[in-house]
N, C-alpha and C positions, 0 to 999 in steps of 0.2 A: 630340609630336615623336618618339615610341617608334620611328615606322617609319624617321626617319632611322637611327637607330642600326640597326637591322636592316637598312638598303639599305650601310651601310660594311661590316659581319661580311660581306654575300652577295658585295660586291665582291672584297673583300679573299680569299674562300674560292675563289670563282670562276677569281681569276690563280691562286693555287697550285694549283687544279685543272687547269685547262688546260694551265700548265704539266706536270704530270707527264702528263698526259695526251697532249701532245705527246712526251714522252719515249719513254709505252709505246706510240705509234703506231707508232713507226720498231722494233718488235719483233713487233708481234701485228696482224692483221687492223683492221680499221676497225671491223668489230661487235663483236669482243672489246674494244679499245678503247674503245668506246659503252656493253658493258655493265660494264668498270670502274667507270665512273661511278656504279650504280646496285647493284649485286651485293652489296655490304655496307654499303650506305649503309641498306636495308630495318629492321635488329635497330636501327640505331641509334636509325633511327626510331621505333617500335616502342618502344623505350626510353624515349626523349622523354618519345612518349604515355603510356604507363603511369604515370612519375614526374609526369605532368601531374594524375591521376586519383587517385595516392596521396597529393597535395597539398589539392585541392579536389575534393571528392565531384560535382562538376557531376551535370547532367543527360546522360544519351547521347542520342546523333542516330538525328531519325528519317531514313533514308534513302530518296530519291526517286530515278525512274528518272532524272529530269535529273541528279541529284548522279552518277549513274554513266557514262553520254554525258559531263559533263565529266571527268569522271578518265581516262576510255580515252584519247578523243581528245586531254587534254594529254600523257599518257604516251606516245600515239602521236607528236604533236609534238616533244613533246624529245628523242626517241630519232633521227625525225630530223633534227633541227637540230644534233644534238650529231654524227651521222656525216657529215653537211655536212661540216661546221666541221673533222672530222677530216681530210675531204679536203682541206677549203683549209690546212692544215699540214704533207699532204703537197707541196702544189704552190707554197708561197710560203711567206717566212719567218714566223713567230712573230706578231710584232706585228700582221703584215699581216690573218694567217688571223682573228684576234682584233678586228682593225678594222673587215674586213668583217660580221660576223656582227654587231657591235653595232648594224649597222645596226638592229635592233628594236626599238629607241625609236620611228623615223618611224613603223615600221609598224605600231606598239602607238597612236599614238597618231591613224594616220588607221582603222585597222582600231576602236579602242575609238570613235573619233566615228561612223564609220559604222554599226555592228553593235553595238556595247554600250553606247549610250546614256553615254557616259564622255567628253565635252566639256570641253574644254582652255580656258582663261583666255587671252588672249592676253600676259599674261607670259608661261605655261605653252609655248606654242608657241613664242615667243621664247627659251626655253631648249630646246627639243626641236631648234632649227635652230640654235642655235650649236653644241650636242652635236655637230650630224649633221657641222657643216663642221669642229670637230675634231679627228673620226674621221677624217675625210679628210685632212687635214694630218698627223696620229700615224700613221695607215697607208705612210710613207713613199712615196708614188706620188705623182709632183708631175702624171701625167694617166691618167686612167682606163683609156685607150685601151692603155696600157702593157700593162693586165693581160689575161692569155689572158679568152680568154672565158668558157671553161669556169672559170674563177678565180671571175669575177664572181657568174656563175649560182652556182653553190656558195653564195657569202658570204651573196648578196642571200637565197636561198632560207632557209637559215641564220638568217638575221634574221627572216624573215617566218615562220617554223618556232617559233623562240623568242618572238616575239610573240602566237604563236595562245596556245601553250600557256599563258603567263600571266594572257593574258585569260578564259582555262579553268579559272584554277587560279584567278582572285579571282570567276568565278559560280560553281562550286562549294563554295568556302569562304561566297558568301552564301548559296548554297541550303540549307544546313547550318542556320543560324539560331541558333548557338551566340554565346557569348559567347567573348572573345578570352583566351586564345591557343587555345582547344581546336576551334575550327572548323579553323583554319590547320593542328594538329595531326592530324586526322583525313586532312585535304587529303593533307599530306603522306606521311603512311603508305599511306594508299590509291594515289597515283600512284605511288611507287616502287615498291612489290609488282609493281605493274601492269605497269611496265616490267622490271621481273627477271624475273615469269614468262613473259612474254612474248619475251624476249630470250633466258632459258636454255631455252625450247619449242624456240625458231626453231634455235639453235646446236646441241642435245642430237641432231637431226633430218637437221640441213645440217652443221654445220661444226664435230665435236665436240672435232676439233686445237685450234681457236679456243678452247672452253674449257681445253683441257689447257695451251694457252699460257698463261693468266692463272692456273690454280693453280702451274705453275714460278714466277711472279712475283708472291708474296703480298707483298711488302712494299712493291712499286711498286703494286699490287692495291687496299690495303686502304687505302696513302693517300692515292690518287687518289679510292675510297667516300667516304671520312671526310672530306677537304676538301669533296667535293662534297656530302654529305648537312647537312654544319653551312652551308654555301651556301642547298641548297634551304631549310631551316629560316628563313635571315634574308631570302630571297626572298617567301616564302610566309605567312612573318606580316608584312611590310612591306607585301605588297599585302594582306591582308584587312585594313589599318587605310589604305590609300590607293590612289587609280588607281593604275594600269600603268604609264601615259607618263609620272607623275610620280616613280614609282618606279625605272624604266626609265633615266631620263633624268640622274638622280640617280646612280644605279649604273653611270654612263660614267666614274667615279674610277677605277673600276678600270685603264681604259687605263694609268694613271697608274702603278697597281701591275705591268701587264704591258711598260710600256717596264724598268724597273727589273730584273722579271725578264728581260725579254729582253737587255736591257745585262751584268747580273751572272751570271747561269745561262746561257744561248746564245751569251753574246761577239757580240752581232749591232751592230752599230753603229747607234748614234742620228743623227737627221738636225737640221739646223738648227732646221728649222720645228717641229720638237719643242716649242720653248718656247711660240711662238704656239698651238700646239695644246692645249698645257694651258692657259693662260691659260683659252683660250675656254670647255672641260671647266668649271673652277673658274665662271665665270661662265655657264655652266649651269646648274650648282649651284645658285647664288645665284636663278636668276629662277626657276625651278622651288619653290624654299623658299617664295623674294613670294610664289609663283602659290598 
């Protein structure tokens, strides 16, 4: 039951990421805000690892061309699932931008049946669909149709962005063939790198203000990394000890920690159907545990 405990740290890291994330959105670009996330999250990592290696002498990985197709391509994916998700913060409130994106439970978990051999219990999907209804009650929109369009595509994309990448991040941690945690360790230093250099190429190139903006703002900077990097960490060893969609589906408490902040940090107002929605969340939880 290790990876519960690492699916509450990711939840939990994830609202205080998004939130300041949201914060530095409304001051700096959508990609400077993208590569907050990942710019000093790398040493932490990197850290991790090493104190992982000065603990237990393991064995190193042998590395395959597959282990490296998934780390691009997940690194490709959460870079952009995460500038989604920045837009849908600029165009609707807090909880909202946050409700939609979670949609990647569904799609973690028709995507892992279809393509990764990752077949669900029907507990299992039983909790993956009260999850999904909710998100859609905690999202405050009592009908879909409410939301601009362009709202939608964002969130759905977002979800479906965040889904790949996980599913990428648990066959690269199996391709590894290490014992736990140092697979999950590897996973995660190698995709973050992947994403910084990648991010500080594309800005150093195109849009060098964009960095100058986030070194002004080291303190909003480094804690947006550092939520996000102790995040990837309880993400990335929870899935190399369990599916996606049950991981996923698990990790929808967080709504629970972003009504909170969005109540006490945004003054955004809660809606009734709030409680029915956590309700459902919690017993999510629970069928996903059964499953």
């Amino acid at each position: 039951m290790l990876w519960v405990w690492f699916t509450l740290l990711a939840a939990l890291m994830q609202s205080f990421r998004n939130a300041l994330q949201k914060e530095l959105s409304r001051e700096v670009s959508v990609l400077a805000a993208t590569l907050a996330r990942f710019i000093y999250a790398g040493p932490l990592a990197a850290l991790y690892l090493w104190v992982l290696y000065q603990r237990d002498d393991a064995i190193w990985p042998t590395f395959h061309w597959s282990f490296y197709g998934y780390v691009v391509g997940a690194a490709l994916m959460q870079i952009l699932a995460t500038a989604l998700m920045v837009q849908v913060f600029r165009q609707r409130n807090y909880a909202i931008g946050v409700g939609l994106a979670k949609s990647e439970a569904i799609f973690a978990a028709v995507l892992g049946m279809l393509f990764f051999a990752s077949p669900l219990s029907w507990l299992g999907w039983l909790g993956v669909i009260a999850g999904s209804v909710a998100i859609f009650l905690l999202s405050g929109v009592k009908d879909w149709r409410q939301l601009p369009l362009s709202t939608s595509l964002y969130g759905a994309g977002s979800g479906a962005a965040f889904a790949l990448t996980s599913l990428w991040v648990r066959e690269a941690s199996l391709v590894l063939e290490l014992p736990f945690p140092f697979g999950a360790g590897w996973v995660l230093v190698s995709v973050i790198c992947t994403q910084t250099l990648l991010l500080c190429s594309y800005l150093m190139l195109r849009d060098r203000a964009s960095l100058w903006a986030l070194w002004q703002r080291p303190r909003l900077t480094l804690l947006t990394s550092l939520c996000s990097g102790i995040g990837s960490f309880g993400w990335f060893s929870a899935m190399s000890l369990m599916s996606v969609p049950v991981v996923k589906t698990l990790g929808q408490v967080e709504v629970l920690f972003t009504l909170l902040l969005s109540h006490f940090w945004f003054k955004e107002k809660l809606k009734g159907q709030d409680g029915l929605g956590l309700a459902l969340v919690v017993l999510a939880a629970v069928l996903v545990l059964w499953a």
